[in-house]
mmCIF entry with sequence, helices, sheets and N, C-alpha, C, O atoms, coordinates in Angstrom:
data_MODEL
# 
_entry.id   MODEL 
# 
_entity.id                         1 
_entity.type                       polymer 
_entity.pdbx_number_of_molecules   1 
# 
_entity_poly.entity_id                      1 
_entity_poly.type                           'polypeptide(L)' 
_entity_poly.nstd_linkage                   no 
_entity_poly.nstd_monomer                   no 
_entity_poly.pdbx_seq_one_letter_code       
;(UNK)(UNK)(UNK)(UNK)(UNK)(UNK)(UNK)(UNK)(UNK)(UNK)(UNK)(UNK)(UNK)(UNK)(UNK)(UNK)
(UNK)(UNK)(UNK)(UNK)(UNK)(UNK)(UNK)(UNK)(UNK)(UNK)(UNK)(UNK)(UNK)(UNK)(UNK)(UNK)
(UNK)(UNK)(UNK)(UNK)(UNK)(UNK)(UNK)(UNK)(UNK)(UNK)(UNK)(UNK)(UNK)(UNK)(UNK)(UNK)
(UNK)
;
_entity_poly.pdbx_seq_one_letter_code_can   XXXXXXXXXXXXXXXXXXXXXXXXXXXXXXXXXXXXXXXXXXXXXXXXX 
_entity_poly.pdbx_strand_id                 A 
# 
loop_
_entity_poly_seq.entity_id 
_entity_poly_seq.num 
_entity_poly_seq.mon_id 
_entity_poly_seq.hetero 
1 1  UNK n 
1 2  UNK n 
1 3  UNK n 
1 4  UNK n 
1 5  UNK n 
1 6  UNK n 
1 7  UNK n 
1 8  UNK n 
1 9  UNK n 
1 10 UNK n 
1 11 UNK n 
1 12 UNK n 
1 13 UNK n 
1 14 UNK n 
1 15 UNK n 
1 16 UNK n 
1 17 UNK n 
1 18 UNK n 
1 19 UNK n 
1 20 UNK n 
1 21 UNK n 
1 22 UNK n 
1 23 UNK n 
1 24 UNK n 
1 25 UNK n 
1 26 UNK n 
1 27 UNK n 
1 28 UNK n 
1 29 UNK n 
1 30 UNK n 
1 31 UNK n 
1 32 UNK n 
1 33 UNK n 
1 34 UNK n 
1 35 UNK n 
1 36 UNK n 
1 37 UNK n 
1 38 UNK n 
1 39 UNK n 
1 40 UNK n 
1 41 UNK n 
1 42 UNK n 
1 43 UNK n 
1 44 UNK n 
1 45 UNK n 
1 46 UNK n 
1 47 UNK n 
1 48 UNK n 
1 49 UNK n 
# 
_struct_asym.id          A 
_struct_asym.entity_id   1 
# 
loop_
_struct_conf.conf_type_id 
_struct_conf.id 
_struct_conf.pdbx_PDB_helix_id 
_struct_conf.beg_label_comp_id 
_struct_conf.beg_label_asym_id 
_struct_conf.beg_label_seq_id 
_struct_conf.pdbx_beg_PDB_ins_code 
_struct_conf.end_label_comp_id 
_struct_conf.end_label_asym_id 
_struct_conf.end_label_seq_id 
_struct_conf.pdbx_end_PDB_ins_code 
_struct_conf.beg_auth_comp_id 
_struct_conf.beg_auth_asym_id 
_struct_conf.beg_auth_seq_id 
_struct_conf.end_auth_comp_id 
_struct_conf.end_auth_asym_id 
_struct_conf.end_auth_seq_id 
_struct_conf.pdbx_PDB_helix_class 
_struct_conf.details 
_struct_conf.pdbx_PDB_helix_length 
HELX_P HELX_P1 AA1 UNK A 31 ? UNK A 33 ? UNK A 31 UNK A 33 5 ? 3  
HELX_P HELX_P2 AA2 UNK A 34 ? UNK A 44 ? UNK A 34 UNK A 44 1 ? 11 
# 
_struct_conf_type.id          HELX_P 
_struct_conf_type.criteria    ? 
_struct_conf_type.reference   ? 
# 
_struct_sheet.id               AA1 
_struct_sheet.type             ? 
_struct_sheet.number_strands   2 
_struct_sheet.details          ? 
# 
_struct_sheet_order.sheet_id     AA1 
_struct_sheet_order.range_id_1   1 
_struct_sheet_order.range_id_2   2 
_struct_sheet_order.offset       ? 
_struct_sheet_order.sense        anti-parallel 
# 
loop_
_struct_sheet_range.sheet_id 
_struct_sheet_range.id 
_struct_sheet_range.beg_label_comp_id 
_struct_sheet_range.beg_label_asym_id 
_struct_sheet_range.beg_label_seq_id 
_struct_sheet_range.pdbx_beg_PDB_ins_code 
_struct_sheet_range.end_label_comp_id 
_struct_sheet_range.end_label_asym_id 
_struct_sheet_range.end_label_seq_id 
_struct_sheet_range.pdbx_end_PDB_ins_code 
_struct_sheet_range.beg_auth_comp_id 
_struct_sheet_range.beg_auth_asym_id 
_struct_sheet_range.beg_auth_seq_id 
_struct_sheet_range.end_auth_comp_id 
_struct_sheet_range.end_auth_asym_id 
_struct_sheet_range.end_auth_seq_id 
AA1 1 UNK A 2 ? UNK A 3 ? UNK A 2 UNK A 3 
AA1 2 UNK A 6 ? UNK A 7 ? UNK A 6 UNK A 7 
# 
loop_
_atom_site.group_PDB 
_atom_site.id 
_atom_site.type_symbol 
_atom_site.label_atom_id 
_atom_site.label_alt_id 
_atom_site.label_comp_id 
_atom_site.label_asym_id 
_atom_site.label_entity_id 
_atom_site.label_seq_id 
_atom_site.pdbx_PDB_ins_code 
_atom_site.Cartn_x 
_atom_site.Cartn_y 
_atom_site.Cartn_z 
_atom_site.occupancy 
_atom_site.B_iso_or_equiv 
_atom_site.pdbx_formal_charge 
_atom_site.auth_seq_id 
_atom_site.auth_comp_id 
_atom_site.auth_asym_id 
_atom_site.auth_atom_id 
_atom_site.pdbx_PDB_model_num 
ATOM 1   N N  . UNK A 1 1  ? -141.322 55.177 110.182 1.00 0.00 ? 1  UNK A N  1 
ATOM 2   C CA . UNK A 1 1  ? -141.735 53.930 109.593 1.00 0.00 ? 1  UNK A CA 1 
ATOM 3   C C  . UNK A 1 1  ? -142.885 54.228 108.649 1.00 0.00 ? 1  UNK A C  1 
ATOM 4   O O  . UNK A 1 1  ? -143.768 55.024 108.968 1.00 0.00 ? 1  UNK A O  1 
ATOM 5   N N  . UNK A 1 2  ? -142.874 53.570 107.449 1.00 0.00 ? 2  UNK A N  1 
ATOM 6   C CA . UNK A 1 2  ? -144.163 53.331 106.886 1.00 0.00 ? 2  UNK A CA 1 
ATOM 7   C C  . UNK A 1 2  ? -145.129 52.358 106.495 1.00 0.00 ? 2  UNK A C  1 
ATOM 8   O O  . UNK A 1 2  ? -144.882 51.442 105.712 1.00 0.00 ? 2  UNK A O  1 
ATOM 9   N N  . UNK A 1 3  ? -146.429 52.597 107.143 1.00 0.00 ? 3  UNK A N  1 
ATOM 10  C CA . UNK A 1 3  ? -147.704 51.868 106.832 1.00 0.00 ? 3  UNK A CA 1 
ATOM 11  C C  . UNK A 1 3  ? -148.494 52.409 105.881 1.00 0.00 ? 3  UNK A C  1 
ATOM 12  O O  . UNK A 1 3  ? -148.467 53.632 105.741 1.00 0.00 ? 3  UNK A O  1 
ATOM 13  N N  . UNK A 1 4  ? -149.239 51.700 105.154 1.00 0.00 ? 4  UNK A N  1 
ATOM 14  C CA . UNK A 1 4  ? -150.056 51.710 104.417 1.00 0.00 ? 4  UNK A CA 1 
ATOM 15  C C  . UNK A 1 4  ? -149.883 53.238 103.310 1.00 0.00 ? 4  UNK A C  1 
ATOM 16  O O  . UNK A 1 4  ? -150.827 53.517 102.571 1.00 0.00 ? 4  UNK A O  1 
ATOM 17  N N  . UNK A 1 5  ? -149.082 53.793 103.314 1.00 0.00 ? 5  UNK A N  1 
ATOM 18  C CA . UNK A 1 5  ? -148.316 54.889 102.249 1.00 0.00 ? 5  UNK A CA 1 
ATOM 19  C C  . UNK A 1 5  ? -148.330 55.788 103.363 1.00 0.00 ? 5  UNK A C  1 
ATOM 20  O O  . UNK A 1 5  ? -148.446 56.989 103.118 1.00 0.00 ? 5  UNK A O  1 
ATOM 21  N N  . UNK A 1 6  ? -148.230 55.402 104.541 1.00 0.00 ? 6  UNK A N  1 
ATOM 22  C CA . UNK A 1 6  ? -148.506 57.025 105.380 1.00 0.00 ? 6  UNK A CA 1 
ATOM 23  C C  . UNK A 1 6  ? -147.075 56.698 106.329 1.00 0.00 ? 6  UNK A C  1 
ATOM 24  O O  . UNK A 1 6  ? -146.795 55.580 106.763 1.00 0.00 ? 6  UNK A O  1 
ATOM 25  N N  . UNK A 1 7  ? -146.237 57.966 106.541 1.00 0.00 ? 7  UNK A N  1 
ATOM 26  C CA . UNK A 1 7  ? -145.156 57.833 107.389 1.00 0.00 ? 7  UNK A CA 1 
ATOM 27  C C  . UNK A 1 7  ? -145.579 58.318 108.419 1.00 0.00 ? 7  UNK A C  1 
ATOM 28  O O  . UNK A 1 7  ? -146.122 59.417 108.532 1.00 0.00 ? 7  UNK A O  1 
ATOM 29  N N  . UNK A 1 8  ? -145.255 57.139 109.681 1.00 0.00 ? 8  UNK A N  1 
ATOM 30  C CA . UNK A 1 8  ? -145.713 57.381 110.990 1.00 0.00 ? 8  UNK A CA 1 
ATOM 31  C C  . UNK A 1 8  ? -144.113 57.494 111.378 1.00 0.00 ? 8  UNK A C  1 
ATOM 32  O O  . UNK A 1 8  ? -143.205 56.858 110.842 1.00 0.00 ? 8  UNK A O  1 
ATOM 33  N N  . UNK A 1 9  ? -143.965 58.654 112.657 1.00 0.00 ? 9  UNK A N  1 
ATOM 34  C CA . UNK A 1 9  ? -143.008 58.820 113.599 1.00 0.00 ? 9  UNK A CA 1 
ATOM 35  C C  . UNK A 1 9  ? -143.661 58.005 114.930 1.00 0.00 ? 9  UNK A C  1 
ATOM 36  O O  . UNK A 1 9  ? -144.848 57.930 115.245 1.00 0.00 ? 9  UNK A O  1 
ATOM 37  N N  . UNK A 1 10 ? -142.590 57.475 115.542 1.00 0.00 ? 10 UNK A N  1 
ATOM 38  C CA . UNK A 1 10 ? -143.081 56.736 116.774 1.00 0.00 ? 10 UNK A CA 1 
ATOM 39  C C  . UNK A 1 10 ? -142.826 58.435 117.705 1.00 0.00 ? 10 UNK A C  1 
ATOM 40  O O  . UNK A 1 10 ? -142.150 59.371 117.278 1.00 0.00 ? 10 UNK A O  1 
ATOM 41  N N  . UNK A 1 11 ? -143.379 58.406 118.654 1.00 0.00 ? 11 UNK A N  1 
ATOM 42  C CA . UNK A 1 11 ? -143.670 59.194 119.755 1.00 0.00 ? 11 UNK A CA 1 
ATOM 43  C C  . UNK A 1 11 ? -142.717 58.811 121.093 1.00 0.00 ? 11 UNK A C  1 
ATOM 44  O O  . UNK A 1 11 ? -142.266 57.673 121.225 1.00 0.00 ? 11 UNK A O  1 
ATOM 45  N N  . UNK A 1 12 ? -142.479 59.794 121.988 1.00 0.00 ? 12 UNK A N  1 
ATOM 46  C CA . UNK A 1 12 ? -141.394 59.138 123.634 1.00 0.00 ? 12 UNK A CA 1 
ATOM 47  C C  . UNK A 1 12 ? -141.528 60.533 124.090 1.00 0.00 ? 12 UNK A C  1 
ATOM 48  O O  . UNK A 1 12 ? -141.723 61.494 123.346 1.00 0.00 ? 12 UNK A O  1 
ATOM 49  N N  . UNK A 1 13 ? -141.456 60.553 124.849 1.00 0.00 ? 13 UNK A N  1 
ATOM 50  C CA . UNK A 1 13 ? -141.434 61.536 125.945 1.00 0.00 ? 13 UNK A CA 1 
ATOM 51  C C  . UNK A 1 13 ? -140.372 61.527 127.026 1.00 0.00 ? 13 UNK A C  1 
ATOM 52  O O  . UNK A 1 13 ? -140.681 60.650 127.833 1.00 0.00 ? 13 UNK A O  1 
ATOM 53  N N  . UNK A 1 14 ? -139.240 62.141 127.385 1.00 0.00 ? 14 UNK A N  1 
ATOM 54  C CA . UNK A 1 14 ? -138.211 62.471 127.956 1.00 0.00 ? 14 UNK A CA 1 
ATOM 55  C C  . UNK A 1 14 ? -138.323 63.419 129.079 1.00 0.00 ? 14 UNK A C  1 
ATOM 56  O O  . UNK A 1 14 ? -138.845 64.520 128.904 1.00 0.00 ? 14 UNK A O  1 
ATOM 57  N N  . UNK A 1 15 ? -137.733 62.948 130.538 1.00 0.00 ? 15 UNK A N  1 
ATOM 58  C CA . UNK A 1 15 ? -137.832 64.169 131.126 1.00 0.00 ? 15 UNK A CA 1 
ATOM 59  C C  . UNK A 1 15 ? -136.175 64.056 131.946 1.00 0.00 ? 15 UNK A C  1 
ATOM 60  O O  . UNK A 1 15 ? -135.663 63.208 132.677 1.00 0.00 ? 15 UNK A O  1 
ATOM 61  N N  . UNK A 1 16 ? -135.696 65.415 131.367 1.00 0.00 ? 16 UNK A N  1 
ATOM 62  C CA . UNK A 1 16 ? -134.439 65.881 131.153 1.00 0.00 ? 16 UNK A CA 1 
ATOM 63  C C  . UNK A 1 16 ? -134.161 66.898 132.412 1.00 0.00 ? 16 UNK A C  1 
ATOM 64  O O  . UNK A 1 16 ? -134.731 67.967 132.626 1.00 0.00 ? 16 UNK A O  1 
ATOM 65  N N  . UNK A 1 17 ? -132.543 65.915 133.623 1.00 0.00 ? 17 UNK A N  1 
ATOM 66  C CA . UNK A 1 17 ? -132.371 67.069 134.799 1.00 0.00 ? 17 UNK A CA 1 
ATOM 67  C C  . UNK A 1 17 ? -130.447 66.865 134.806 1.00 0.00 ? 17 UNK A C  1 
ATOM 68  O O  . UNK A 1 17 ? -129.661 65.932 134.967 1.00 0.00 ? 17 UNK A O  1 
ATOM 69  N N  . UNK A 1 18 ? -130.375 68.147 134.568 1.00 0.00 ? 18 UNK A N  1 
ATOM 70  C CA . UNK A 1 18 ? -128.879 68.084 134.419 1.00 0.00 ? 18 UNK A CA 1 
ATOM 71  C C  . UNK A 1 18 ? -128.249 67.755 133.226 1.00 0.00 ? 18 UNK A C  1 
ATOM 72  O O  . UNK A 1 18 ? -127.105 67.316 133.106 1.00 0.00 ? 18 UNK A O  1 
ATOM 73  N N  . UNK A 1 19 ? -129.213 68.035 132.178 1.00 0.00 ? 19 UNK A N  1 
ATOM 74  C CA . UNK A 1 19 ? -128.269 67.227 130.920 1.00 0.00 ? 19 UNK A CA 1 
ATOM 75  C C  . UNK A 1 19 ? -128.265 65.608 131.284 1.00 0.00 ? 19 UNK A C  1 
ATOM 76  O O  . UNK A 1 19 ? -127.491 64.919 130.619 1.00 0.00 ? 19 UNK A O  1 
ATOM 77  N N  . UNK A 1 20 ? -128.755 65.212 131.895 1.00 0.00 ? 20 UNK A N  1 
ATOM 78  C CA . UNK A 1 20 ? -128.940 63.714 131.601 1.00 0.00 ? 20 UNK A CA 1 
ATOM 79  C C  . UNK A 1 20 ? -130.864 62.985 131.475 1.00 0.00 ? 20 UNK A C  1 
ATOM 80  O O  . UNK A 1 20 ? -131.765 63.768 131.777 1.00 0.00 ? 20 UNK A O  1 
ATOM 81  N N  . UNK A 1 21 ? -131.161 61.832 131.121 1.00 0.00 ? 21 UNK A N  1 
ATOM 82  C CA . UNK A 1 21 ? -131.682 61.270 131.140 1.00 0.00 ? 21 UNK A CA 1 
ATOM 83  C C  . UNK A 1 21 ? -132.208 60.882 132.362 1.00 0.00 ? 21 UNK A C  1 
ATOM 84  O O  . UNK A 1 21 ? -131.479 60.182 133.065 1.00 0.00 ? 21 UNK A O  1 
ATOM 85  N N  . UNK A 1 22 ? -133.509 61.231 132.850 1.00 0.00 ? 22 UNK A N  1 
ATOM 86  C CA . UNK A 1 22 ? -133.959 60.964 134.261 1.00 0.00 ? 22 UNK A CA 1 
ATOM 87  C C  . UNK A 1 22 ? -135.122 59.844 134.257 1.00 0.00 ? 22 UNK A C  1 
ATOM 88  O O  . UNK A 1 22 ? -135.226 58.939 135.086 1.00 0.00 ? 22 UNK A O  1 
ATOM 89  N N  . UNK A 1 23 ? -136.044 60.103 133.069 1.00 0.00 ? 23 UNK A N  1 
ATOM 90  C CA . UNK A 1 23 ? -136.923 59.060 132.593 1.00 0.00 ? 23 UNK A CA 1 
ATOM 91  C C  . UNK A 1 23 ? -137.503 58.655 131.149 1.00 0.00 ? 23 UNK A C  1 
ATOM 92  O O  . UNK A 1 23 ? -136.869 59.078 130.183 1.00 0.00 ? 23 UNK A O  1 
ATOM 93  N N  . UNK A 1 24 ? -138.413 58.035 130.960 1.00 0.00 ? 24 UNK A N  1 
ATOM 94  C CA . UNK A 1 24 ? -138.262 57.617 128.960 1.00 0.00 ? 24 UNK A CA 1 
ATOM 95  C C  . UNK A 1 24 ? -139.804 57.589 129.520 1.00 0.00 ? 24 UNK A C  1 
ATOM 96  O O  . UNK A 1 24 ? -140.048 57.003 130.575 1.00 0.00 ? 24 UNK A O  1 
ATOM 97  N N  . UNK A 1 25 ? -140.694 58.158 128.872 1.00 0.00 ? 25 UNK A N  1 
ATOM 98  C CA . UNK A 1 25 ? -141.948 57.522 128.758 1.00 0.00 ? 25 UNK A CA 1 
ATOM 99  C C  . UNK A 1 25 ? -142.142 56.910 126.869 1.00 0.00 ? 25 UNK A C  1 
ATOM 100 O O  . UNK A 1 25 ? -142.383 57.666 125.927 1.00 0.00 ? 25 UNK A O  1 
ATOM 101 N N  . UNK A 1 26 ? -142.033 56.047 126.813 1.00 0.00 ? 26 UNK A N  1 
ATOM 102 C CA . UNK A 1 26 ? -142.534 55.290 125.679 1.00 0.00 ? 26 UNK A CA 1 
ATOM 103 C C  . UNK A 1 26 ? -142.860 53.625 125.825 1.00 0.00 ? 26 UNK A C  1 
ATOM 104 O O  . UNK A 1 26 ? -142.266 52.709 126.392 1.00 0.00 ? 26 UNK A O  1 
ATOM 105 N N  . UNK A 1 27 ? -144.188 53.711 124.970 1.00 0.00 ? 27 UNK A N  1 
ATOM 106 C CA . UNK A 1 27 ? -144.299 54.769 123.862 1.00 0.00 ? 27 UNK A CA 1 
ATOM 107 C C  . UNK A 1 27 ? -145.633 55.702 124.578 1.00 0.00 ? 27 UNK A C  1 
ATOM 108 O O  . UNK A 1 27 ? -146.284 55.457 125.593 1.00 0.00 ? 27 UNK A O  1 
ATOM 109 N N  . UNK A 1 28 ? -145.724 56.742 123.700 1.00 0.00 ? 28 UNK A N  1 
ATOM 110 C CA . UNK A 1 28 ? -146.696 57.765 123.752 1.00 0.00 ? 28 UNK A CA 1 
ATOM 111 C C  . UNK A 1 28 ? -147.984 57.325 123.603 1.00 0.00 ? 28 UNK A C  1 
ATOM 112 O O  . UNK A 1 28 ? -148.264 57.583 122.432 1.00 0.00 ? 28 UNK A O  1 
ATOM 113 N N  . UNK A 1 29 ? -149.287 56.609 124.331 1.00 0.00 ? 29 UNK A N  1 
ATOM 114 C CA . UNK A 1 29 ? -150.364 56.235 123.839 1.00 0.00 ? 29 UNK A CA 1 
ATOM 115 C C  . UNK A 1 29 ? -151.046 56.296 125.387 1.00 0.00 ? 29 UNK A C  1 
ATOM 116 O O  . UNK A 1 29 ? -150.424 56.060 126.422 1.00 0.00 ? 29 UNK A O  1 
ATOM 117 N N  . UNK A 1 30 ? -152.384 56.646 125.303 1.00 0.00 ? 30 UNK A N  1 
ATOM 118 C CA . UNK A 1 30 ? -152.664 57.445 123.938 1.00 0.00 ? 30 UNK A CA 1 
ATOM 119 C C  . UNK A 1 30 ? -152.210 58.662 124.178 1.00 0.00 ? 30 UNK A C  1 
ATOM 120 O O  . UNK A 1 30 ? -151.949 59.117 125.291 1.00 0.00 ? 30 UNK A O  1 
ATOM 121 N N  . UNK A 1 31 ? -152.072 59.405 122.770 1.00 0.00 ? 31 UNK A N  1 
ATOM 122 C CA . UNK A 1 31 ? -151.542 60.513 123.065 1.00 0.00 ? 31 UNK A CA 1 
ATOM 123 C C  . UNK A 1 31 ? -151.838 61.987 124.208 1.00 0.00 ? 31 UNK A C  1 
ATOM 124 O O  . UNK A 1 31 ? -151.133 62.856 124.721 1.00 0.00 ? 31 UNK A O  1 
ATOM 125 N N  . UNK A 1 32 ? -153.284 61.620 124.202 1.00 0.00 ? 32 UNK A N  1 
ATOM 126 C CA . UNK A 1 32 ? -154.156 62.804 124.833 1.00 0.00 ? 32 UNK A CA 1 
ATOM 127 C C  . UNK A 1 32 ? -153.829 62.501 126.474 1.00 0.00 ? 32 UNK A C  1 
ATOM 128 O O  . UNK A 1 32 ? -154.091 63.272 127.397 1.00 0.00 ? 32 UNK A O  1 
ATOM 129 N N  . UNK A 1 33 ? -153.343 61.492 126.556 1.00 0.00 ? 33 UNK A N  1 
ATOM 130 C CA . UNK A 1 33 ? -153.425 61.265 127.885 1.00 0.00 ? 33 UNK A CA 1 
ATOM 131 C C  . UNK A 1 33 ? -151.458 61.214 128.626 1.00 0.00 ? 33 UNK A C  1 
ATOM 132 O O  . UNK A 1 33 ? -151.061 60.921 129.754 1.00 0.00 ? 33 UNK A O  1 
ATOM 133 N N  . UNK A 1 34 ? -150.781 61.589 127.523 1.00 0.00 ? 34 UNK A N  1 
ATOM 134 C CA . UNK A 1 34 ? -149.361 61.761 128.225 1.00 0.00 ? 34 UNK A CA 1 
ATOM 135 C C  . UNK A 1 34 ? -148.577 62.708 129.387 1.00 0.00 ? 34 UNK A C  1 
ATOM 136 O O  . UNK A 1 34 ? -147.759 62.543 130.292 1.00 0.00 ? 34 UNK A O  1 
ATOM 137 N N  . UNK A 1 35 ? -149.483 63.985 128.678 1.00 0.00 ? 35 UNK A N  1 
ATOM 138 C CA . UNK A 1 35 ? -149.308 65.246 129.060 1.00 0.00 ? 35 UNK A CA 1 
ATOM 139 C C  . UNK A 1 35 ? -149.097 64.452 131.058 1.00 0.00 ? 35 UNK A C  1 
ATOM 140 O O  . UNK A 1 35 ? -148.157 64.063 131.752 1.00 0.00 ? 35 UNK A O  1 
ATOM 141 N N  . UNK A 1 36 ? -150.759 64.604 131.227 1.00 0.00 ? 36 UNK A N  1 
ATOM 142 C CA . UNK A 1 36 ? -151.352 63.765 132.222 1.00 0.00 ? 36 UNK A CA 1 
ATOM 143 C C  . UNK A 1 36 ? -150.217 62.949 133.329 1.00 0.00 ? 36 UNK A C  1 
ATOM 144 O O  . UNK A 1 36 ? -149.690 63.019 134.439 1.00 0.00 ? 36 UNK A O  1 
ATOM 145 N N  . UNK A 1 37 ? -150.304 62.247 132.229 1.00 0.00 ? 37 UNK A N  1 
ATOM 146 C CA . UNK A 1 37 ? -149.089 61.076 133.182 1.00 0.00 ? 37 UNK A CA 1 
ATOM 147 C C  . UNK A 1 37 ? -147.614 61.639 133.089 1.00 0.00 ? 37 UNK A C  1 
ATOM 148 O O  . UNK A 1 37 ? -146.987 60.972 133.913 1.00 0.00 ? 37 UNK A O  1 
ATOM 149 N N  . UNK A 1 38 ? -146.920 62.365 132.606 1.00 0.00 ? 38 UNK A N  1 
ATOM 150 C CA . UNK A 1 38 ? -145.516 63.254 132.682 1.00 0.00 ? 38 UNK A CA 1 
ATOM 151 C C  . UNK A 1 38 ? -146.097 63.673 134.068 1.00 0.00 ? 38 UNK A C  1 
ATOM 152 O O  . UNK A 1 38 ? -145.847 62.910 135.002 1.00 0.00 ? 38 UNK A O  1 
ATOM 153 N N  . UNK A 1 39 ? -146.824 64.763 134.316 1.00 0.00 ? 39 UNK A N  1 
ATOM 154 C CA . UNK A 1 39 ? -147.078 65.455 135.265 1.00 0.00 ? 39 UNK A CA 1 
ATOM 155 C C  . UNK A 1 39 ? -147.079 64.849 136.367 1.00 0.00 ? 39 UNK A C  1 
ATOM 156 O O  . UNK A 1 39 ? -146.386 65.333 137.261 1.00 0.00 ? 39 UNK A O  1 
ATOM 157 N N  . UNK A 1 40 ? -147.849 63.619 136.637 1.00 0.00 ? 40 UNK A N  1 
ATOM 158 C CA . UNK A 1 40 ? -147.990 62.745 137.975 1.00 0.00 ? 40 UNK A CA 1 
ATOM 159 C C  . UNK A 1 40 ? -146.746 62.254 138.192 1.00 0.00 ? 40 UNK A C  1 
ATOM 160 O O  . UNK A 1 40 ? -146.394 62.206 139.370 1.00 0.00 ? 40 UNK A O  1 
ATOM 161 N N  . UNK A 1 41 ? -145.987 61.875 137.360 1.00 0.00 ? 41 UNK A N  1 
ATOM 162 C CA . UNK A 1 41 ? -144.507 61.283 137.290 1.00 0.00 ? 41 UNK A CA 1 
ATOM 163 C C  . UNK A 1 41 ? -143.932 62.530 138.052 1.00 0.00 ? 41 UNK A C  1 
ATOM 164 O O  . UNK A 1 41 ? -143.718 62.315 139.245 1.00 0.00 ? 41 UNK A O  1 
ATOM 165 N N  . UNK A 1 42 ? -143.740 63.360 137.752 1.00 0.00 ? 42 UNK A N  1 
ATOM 166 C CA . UNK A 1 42 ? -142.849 64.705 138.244 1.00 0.00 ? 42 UNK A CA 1 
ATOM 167 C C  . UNK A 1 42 ? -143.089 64.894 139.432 1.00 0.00 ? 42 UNK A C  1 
ATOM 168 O O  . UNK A 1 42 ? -142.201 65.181 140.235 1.00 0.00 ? 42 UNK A O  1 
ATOM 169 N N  . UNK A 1 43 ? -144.770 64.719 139.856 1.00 0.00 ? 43 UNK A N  1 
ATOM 170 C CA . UNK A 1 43 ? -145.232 65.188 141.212 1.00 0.00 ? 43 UNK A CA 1 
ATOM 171 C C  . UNK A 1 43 ? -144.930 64.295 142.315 1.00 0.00 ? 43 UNK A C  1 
ATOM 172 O O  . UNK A 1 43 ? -144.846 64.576 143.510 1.00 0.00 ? 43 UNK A O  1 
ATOM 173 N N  . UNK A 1 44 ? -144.735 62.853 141.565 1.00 0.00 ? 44 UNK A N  1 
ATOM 174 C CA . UNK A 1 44 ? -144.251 61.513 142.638 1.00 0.00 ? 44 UNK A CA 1 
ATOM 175 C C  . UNK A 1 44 ? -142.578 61.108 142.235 1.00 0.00 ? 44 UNK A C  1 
ATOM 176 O O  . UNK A 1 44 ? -141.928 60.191 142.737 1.00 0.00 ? 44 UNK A O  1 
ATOM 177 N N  . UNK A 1 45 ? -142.181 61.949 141.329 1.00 0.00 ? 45 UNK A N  1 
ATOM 178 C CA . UNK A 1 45 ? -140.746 62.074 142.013 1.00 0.00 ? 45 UNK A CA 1 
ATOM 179 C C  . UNK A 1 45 ? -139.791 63.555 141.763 1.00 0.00 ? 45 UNK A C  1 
ATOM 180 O O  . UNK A 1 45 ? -139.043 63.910 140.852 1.00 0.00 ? 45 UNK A O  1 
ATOM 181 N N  . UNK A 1 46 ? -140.236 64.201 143.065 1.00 0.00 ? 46 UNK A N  1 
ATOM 182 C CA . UNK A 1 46 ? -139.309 65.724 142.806 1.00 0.00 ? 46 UNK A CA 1 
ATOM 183 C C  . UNK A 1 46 ? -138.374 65.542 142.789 1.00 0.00 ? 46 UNK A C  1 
ATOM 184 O O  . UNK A 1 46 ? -137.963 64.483 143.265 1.00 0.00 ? 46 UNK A O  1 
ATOM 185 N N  . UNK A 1 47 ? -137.421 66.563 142.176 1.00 0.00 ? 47 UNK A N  1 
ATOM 186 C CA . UNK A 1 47 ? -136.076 66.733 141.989 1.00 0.00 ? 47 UNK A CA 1 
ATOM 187 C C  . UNK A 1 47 ? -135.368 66.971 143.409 1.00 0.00 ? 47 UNK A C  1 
ATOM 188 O O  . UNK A 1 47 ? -135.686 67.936 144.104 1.00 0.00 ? 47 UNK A O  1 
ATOM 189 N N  . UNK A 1 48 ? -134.586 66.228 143.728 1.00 0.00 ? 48 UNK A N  1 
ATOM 190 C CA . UNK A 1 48 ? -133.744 66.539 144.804 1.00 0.00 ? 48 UNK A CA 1 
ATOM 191 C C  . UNK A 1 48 ? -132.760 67.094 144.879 1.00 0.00 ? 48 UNK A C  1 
ATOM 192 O O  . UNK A 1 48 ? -131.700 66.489 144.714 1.00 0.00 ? 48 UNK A O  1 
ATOM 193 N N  . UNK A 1 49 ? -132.801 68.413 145.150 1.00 0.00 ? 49 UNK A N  1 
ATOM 194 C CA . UNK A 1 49 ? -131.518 69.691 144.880 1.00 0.00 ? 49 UNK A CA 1 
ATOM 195 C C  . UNK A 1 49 ? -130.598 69.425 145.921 1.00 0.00 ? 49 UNK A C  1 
ATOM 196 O O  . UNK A 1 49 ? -129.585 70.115 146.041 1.00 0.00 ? 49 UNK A O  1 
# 
């Protein structure tokens, strides 16, 4: 999209098990703090093999 002459990409974060779609984090904000929250997400729901 563009604002003010500047092209912004929107941001999402995906976490991918089996070739499918397991969760969507969007949107990305703030950014510094996604990493963060992916991680807690993963740790409060492990993969069940």
């Amino acid at each position: 999209m563009s604002v003010a002459g500047l092209t912004l990409i929107k941001r999402l974060a995906l976490v991918i098990d089996d070739a499918r779609i397991t969760h969507v984090f969007y949107p990305v904000f703030p950014p510094d703090r996604n990493a963060g929250d992916v991680l807690e997400w993963l740790k409060d729901n492990p993969r069940n093999d």
